[in-house]
C-alpha positions as CSV (number, residue, x, y, z in Angstrom):
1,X,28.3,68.8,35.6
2,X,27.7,70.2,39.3
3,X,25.5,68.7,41.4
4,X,24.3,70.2,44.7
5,X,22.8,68.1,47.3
6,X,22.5,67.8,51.4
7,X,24.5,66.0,53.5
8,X,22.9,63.5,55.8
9,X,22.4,65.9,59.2
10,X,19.7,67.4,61.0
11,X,19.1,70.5,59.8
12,X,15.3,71.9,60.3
13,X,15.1,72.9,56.4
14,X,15.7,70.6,53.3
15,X,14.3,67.4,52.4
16,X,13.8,64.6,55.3
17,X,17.0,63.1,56.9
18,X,16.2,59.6,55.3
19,X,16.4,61.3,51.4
20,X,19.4,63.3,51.9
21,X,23.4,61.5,50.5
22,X,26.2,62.0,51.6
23,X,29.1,63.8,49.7
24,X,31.1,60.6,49.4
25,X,28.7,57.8,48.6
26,X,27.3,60.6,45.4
27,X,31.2,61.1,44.4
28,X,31.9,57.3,45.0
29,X,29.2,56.3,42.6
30,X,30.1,59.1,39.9
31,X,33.7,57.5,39.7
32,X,32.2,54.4,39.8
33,X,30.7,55.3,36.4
34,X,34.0,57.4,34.8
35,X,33.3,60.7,36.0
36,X,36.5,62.4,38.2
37,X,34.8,64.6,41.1
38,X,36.0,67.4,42.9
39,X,33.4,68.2,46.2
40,X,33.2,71.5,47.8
41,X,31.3,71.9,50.7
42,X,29.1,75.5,50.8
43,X,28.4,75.2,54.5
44,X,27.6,71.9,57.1
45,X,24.7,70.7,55.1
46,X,25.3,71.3,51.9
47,X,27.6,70.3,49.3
48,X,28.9,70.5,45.5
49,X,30.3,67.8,43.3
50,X,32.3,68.8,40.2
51,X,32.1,65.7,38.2
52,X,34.1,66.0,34.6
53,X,33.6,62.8,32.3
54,X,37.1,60.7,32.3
55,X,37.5,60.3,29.0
């Protein structure tokens, strides 16, 4: 799976500060629930998580 999201910063575009996750609180709760993450960041704001299941 990838999942693209926005890290929590000011940026002027995107969806409100208070909706936005960061990169390690989204790949903490994926390996929470047996997935192994890998997160690549596009630019400032925006990230990528590589999550492959564990087993």
């Amino acid at each position: 799976m990838v999942l693209f999201e926005w890290e929590p910063v000011e940026t002027g575009i995107g969806p409100p500060l208070s909706e936005k996750i960061s990169s390690d609180q989204v790949s903490n709760l994926l390996e929470e629930n047996g997935f192994a993450t890998k997160t690549v960041h596009v630019n400032q704001a925006i990230y990528a998580i590589i999550a492959t299941n564990k087993n």
